[in-house]
C-alpha positions, 0 to 999 in steps of 0.5 A: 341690492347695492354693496355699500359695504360697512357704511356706519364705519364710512360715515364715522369717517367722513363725519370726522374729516368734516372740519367745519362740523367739528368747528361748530360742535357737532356730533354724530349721534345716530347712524342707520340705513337710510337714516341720520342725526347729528346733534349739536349744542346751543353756542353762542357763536353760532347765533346771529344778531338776535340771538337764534341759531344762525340759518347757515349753521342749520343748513350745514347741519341739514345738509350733512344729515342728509348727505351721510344718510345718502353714504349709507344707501350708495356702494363703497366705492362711491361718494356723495355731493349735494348739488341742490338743497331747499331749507324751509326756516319754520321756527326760530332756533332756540333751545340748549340742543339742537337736532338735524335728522337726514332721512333718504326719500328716493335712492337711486343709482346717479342721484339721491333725494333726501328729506331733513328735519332739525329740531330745538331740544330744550324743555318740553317737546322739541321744536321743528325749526327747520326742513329740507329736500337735498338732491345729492349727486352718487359721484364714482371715479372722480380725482380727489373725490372719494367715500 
């Protein structure tokens, strides 16, 4: 069994040194093993010319669920980078919230595969908008890159 230490604390860490999270309003709002949310909501400066949440946004959501769910599967000494991802746009992002969940599908000891879901919160049952596969890279002992 992999020794991934206190990894809520990891992540909550990482989340915060994520400026571009913080630039579009992000929060993390769920942390498990193998799992993670991350909610942000409805801005209209993250929308593109017709007034739906813009593709760039729901990627960087995706990807960063599913990357600090890969934190919580790794050792504490390791770190994380995403080195492919493939974003299904299934449904236009509209709503006053959104939610991005990254689920690990396959851990391993040099790479990880996760899965991302992101949803539109608003009234009624929320949306899927949006799916991800990620393949994320376990980086051990590289300058300037550390968990």
């Amino acid at each position: 069994m992999t020794d991934n230490g206190d990894f809520h604390e990891r992540i909550q860490r990482n989340f915060a040194r994520q400026a571009a999270l913080q630039t579009i309003g992000a929060e993390l709002t769920r942390v498990e093993r193998a799992t993670v949310e991350i909610e942000l909501p409805f801005d209209v400066k993250l929308t593109q010319q017709h007034g739906i949440l813009h593709a760039g946004v729901i990627s960087a959501a995706l990807d960063s669920a599913c990357g600090f769910a890969a934190y919580s599967v790794i050792d504490a000494e390791a770190s994380i980078l995403t080195i492919e991802f493939k974003v299904n746009l299934l449904s236009p992002g509209r709503g006053e919230r959104f939610l991005f969940r990254g689920e690990i599908t396959k851990p391993g000891s040099n790479i990880i595969v996760a899965d991302g879901r992101g949803y539109a919160i608003g009234d009624g049952p929320a949306k899927l908008i949006a799916s991800m596969t990620s393949t994320m890279m376990i980086i051990r002992g590289r300058e300037g890159i550390s968990g």
